[in-house]
C-alpha positions as CSV (number, residue, x, y, z in Angstrom):
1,X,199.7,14.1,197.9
2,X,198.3,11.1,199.7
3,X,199.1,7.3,199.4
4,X,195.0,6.8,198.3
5,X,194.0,3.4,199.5
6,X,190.5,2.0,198.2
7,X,188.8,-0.5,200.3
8,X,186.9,-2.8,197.7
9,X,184.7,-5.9,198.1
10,X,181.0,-7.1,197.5
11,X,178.2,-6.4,199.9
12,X,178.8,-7.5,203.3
13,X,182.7,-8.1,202.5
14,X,183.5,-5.5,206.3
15,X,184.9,-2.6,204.1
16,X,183.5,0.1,206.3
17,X,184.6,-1.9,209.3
18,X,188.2,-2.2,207.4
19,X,187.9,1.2,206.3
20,X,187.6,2.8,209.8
21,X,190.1,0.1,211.4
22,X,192.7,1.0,208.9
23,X,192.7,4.7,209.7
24,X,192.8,3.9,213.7
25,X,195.7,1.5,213.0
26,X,197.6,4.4,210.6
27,X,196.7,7.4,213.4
28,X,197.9,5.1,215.8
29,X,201.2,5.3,213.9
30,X,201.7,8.9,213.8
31,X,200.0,9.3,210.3
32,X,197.4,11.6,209.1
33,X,194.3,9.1,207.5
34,X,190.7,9.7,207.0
35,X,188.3,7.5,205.1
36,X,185.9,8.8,202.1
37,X,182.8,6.3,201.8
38,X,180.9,6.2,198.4
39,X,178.2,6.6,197.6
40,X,177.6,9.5,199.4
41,X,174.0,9.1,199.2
42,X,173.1,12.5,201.2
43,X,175.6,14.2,199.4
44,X,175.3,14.7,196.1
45,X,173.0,14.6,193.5
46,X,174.3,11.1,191.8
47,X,174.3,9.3,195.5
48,X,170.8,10.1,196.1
49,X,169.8,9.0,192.7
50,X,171.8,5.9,193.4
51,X,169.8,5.5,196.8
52,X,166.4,5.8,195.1
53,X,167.8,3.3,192.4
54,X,168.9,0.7,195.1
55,X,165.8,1.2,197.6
56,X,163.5,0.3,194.4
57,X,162.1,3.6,194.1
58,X,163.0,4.5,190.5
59,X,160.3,4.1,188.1
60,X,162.4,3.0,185.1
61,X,165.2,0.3,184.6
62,X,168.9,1.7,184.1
63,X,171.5,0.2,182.2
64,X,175.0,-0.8,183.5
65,X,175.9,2.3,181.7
66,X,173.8,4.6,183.0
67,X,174.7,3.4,186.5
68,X,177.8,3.5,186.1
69,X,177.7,7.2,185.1
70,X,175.8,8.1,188.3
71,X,177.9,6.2,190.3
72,X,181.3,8.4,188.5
73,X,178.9,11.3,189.0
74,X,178.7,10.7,192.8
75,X,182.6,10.4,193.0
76,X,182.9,14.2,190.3
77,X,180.6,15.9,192.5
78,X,183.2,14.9,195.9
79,X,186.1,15.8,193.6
80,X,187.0,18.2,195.9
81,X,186.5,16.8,198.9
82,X,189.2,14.1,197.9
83,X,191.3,16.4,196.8
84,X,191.2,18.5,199.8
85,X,191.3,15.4,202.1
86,X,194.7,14.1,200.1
87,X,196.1,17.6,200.3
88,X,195.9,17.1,204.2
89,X,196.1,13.3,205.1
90,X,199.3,11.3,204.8
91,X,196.7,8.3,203.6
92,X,192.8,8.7,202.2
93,X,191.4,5.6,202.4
94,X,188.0,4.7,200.4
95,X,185.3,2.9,201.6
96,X,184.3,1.7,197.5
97,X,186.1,3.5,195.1
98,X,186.6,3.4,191.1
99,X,187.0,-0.5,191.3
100,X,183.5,-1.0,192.9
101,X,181.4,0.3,189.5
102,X,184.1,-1.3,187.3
103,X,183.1,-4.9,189.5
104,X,179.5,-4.2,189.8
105,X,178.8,-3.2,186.2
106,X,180.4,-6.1,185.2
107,X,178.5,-8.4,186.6
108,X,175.6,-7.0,184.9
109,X,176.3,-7.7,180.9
110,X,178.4,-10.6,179.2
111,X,181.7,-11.9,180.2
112,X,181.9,-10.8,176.3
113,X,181.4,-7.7,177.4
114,X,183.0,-7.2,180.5
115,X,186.7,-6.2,179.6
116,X,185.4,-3.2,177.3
117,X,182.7,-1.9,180.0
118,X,185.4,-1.9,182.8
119,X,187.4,-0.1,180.5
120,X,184.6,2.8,179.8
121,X,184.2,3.0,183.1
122,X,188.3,3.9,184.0
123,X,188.0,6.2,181.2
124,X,184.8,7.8,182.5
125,X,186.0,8.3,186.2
126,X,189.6,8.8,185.8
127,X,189.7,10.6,182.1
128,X,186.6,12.3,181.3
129,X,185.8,13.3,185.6
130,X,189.7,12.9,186.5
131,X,189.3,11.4,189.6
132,X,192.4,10.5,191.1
133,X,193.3,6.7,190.4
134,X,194.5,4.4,193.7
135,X,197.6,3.6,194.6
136,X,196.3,0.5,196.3
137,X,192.8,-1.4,196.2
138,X,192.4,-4.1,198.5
139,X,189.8,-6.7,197.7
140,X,188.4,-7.8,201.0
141,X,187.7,-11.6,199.9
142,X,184.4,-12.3,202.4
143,X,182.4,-15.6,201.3
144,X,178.8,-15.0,200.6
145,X,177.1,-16.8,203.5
146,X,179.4,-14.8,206.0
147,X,178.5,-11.0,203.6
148,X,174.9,-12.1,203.7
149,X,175.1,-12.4,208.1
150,X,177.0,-9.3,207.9
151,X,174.3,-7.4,206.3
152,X,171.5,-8.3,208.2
153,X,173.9,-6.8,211.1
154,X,173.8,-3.3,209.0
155,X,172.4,-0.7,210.9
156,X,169.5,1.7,209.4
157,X,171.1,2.7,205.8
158,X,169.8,6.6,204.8
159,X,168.6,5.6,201.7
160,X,166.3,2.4,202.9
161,X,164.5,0.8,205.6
162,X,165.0,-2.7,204.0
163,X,167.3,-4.9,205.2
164,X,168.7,-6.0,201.8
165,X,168.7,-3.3,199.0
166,X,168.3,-4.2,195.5
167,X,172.2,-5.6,194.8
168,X,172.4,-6.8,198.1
169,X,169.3,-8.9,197.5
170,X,170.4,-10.4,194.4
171,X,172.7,-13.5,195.1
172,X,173.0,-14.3,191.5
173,X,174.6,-10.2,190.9
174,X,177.0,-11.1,194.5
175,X,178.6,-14.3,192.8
176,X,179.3,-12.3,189.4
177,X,180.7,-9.3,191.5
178,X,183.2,-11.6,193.2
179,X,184.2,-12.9,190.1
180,X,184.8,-9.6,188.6
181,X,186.9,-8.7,191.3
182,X,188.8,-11.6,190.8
183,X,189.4,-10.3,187.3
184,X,190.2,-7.3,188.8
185,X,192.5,-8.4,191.2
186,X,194.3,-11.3,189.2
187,X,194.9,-8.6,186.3
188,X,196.3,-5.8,188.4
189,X,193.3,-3.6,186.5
190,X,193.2,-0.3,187.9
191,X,196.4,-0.6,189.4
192,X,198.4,-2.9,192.5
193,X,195.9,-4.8,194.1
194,X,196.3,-6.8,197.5
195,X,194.1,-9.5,198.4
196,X,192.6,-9.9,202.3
197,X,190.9,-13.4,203.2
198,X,188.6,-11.7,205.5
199,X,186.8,-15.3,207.4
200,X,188.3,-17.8,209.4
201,X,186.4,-20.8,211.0
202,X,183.0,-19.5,209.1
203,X,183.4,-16.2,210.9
204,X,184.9,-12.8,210.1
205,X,188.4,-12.2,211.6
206,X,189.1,-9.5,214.3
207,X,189.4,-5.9,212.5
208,X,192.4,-4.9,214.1
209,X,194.2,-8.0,212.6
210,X,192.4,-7.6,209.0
211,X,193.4,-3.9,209.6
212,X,197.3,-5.2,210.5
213,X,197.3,-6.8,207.1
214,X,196.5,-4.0,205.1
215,X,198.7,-1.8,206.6
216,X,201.4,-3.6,206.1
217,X,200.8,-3.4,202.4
218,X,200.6,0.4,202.4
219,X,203.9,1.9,201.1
């Protein structure tokens, strides 16, 4: 089985960037990687819900439980494909995992509230869908005036022709998802957790070195 490696962080944080660096960097080693991204908007029925949902085309409002079961419903439906991929790769490394709906829910309801949702949501993804838990998250740590430069840099998404979507949009949702990932991280929830200061100077720092980093805390 794989050393599973989810790259985790709020809009903008560089995780696909990361994601894909990371895999270079371990091939470039002599090990087998390849990098799962969620959602997987054109891929199953939960990530194209999820991309109507964040392009505004829903005509209800969902609750952070709701979302969070479409977003574990995205990651059931590629059950196999992770399985397959860790059945093959020496490392899998996510680009968002588990960590990302525990973080993003959270920021949604009470800090009251908080601790039990994150909970559900392990017990959702890893319990009732049994998805495979990481061995390491890294929380790429990217300040919110860098994420929001970085995301205006996104190419075309497949789910919207908007340059923000409807969390990325939403400064006051970014701030409460870095502070749930703080929880996240400071509390070793969902297992070891690294930490990766991704700016330097107001800028984001070379991928290859941000890459070096989290190699080097792959076991």
């Amino acid at each position: 089985m794989a050393v599973l490696v989810a790259i985790e962080g709020a809009d903008g944080a560089g995780k696909a960037t990361a994601a894909a660096a990371v895999v270079d960097a371990l091939r470039g080693a002599g090990r087998t990687a390849e990098v799962i991204s969620f959602p997987r908007y054109t891929d199953t029925v939960g990530g194209h819900v999820l991309g109507d949902f964040l392009a505004g085309r829903l005509p209800h409002a969902m609750s952070p439980r709701a979302l969070a079961t479409l977003y574990a419903l995205d990651r059931f439906e590629s059950r196999d494909l992770v399985l397959a991929t860790a059945a093959r790769c020496d490392v899998v490394v996510f680009d968002r995992y588990i960590a990302s709906n525990m973080a993003y829910q959270a920021a949604k309801v009470s800090a009251e509230e908080a601790p039990n949702l994150m909970r559900w949501i392990v017990a959702l993804e890893t319990g009732q869908f049994a998805m495979p838990a990481p061995d390491l998250s890294i929380y790429l740590d990217t300040p919110l005036d860098v994420a929001r430069a970085q995301i205006a840099r996104k190419r075309q998404r497949s789910y919207t022709d908007q340059t923000y979507d409807a969390h990325e949009a939403d400064d006051a949702l970014q701030r409460g998802v870095r502070a749930a990932y703080a929880a996240l991280v400071d509390g070793d929830l969902l297992g070891r957790w690294q930490r990766v200061v991704t700016g330097r100077g107001g800028a984001m720092r070379p991928p290859a070195e941000i890459a070096a980093e989290i190699v080097a805390a792959i076991t």
